[in-house]
N, C-alpha and C positions, 0 to 999 in steps of 0.2 A: 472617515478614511483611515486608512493602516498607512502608519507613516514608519518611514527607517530613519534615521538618525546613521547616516554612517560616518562615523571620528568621534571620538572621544576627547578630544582637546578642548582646551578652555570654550570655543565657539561652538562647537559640537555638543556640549555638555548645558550649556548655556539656552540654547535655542532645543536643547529636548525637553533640560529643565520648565519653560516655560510652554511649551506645547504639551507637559504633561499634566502640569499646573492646572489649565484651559479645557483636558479632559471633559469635564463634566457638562461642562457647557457645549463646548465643540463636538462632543461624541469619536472624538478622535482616539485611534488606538494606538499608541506611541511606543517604538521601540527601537532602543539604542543599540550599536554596535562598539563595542570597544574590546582592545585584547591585551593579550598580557596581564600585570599584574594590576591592572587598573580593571579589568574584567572583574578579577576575583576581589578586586574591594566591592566594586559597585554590587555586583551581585549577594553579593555575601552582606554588606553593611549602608545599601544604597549609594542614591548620589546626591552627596554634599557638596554645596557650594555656599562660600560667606560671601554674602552679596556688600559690597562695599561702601556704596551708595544707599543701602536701606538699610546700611545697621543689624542687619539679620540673615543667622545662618537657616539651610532649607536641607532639608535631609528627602529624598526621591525614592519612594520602592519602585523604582521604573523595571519594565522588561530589557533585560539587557543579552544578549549575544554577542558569541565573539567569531563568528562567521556568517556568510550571506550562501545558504544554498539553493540551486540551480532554479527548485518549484517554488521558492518563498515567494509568496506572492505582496508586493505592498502598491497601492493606488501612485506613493510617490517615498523616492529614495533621496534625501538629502547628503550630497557626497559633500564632509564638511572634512576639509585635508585641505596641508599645504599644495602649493602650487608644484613642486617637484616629486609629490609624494601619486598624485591621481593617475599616474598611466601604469603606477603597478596594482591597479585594480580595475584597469581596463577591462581585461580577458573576465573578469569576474561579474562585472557588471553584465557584459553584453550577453551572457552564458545563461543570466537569470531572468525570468519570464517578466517582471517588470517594465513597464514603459516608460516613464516618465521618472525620469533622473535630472535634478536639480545640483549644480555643481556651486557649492557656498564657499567663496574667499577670493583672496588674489590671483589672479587670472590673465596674465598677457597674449595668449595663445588659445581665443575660444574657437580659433575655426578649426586647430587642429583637434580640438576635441569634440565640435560637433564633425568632424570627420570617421574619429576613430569612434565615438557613440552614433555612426548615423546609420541605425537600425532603431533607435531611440529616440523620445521626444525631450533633447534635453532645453534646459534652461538655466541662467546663470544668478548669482544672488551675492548680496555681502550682507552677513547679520554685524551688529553694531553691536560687538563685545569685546571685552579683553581682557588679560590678567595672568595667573599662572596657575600651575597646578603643583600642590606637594603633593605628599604622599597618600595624605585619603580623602583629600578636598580640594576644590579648584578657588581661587580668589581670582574676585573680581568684581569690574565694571559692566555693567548690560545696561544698555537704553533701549531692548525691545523692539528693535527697529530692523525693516531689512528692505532692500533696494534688488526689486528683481524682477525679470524677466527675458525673451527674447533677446538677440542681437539684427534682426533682419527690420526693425520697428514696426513690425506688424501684431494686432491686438489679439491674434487668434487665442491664444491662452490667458487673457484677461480673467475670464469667467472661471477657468483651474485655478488661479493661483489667488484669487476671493476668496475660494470654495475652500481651500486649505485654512485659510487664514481664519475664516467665518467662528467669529464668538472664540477668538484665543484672545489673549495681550499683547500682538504680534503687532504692530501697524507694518503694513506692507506698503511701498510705495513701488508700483508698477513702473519699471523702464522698458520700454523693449527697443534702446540703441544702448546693451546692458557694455557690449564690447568696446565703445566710446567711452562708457562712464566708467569702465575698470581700467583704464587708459587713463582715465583720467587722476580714478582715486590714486594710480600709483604715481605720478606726477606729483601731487601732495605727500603722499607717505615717505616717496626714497629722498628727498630731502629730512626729513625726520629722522629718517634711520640713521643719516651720515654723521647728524648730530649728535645722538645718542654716543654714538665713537668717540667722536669728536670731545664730548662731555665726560670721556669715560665712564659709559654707560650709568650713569648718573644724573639728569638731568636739571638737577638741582645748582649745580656748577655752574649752570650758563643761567638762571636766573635772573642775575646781574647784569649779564653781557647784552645791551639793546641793540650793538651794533650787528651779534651776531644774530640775535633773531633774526632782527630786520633780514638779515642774509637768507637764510632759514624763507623767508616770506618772497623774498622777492628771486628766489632759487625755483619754488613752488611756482610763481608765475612764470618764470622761463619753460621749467616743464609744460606748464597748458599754453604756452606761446607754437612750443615745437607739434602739440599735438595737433592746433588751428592752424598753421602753416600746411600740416599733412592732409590735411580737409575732416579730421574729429571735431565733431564736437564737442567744446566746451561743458561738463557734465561734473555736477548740477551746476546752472547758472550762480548760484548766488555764492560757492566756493570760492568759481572765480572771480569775483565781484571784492570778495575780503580781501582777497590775494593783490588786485588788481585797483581797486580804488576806498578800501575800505582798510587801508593798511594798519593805521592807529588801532581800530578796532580787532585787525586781524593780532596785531601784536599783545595788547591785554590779553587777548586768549591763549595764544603761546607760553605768555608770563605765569599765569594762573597755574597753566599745568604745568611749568615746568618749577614752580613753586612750592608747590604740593605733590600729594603721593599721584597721583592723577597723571602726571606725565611719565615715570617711572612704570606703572602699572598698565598705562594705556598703549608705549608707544619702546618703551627699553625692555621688559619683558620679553616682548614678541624679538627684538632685535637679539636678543641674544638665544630664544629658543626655537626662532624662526631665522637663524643668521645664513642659512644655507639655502633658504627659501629667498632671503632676503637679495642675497649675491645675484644667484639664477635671475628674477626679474627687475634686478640693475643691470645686467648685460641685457638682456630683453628689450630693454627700454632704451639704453643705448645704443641700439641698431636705430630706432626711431630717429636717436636725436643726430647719427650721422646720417641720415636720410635724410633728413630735416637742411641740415648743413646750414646752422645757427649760430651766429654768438651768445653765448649765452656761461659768462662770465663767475655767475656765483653759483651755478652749478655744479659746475667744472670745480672752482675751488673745493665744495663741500666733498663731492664725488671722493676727493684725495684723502678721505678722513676714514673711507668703508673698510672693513677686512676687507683680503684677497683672497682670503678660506676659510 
């Protein structure tokens, strides 16, 4: 397949990094879009990433472009952007003879984008990475993982999104109730980010604090309470499971990363370079929880810790 790679940010970079990797095997023909000065490094000096977790830097002569024009033809387009950033490449998208546009990240609003993409067979996905970018290299965490598919739970693209995958390092885990489980992952995540504030974007401060984990844990459950009230499903099961009856457990995991560079890198990172992505789909979501019309107590407190800009 001819794949696009569209974003160049830590996830974007990440998830080309390793589809280009897989080349050989996959037959896949991989090519990134990035702009600006991030263009002219990659092109000119590749794409470096120090992977954090294997100890080892990778240097990419990947194909890279820093526009999408009208006859480019690619089998599939991964639009890998913030959630505020995808409706200014609407008109760009729909312009280009491609079909099959895959929209990768946080998402509270799939129907209005399978609205404005519906000429297109789009699809929704979260790759499982994170980290930052200097100036000629991205650092980070990558577990190779991505969660994706439909939002209507029908399997018809089961067998495309195999066929991408087939013979990468990719594991794909097929959803197609994709608009429940980005619902859901942000139920998990905006408590995180509050913390991060809260920690002064440091995450190592709260360490210590078990009371306020706990908070942190049982914040995240009131989230997935609000979204099973609305009739969402609960996505993935065993998230809510830690959150909800597996608290001890869920707490060592909290501690760990927020111990180590691993919570900083994973979860404060994004909070400060995603901080206006981040706001946008906290009011998002607080439409849900006044729909909802919940109490939901440690929420609310964490909520009072986010920027307002």
């Amino acid at each position: 397949m001819k794949i696009l790679i569209y974003g160049a940010g830590v996830l974007g970079c990440n998830l080309a990094h390793t589809l280009f990797e897989s080349r050989f095997k996959s037959k896949n023909e991989i090519t990134l879009l990035a702009r600006g000065y991030w263009f002219d490094e990659i092109k000119n000096n590749g794409l470096t990433i120090k992977h954090r977790l294997k100890f080892k830097t990778t240097n990419d002569k990947i194909n890279v472009i820093n526009k999408l024009e009208e006859n480019d033809f690619y089998d599939v387009i991964f639009v890998v952007m913030q959630f505020t950033q995808i409706e200014s490449i609407i008109d760009i998208l729909n312009k280009n003879i491609s079909k099959n546009i895959i929209l990768v990240g946080n998402n509270l609003d799939t129907d209005k984008f399978l609205d404005l993409l519906k000429s297109k067979n789009v699809l929704f996905g979260f790759f499982k990475a994170a980290g930052n970018k200097s100036q000629n290299k991205i650092n980070s965490v990558c577990l190779n993982k991505i969660t994706i598919g439909r939002t209507d739970n029908k399997n018809a693209d089961n067998d495309f999104i195999n066929e991408i995958f087939k013979n990468t390092k990719i594991k794909a885990d097929i959803e197609n109730r994709m608009d429940d489980w980005l619902k859901c992952h942000m139920a998990f995540v905006l408590p995180v980010f509050y913390a991060c504030y809260y920690s002064g974007l440091n995450l190592k401060n709260i360490k210590n604090d078990k009371i306020f984990i706990y908070k942190i844990i049982d914040a995240i459950k009131e989230g997935y309470d609000i979204l099973g009230k609305l009739g969402y499903d609960k996505l993935p099961e065993e998230d809510y499971k830690a959150v909800s009856q597996n608290r001890r457990k869920c707490y060592i995991f909290f501690k760990i990363c927020c111990s180590t560079f691993l919570g900083n890198l994973m979860a404060t990172e994004h909070s400060i370079s995603g901080k206006n992505e981040m706001i946008a789909l906290a009011n998002e979501f607080n439409k849900l929880k006044e729909k909802a019309n919940m109490n939901t107590p440690n929420l609310d407190e964490l909520e009072k810790y986010a920027p307002k800009e």
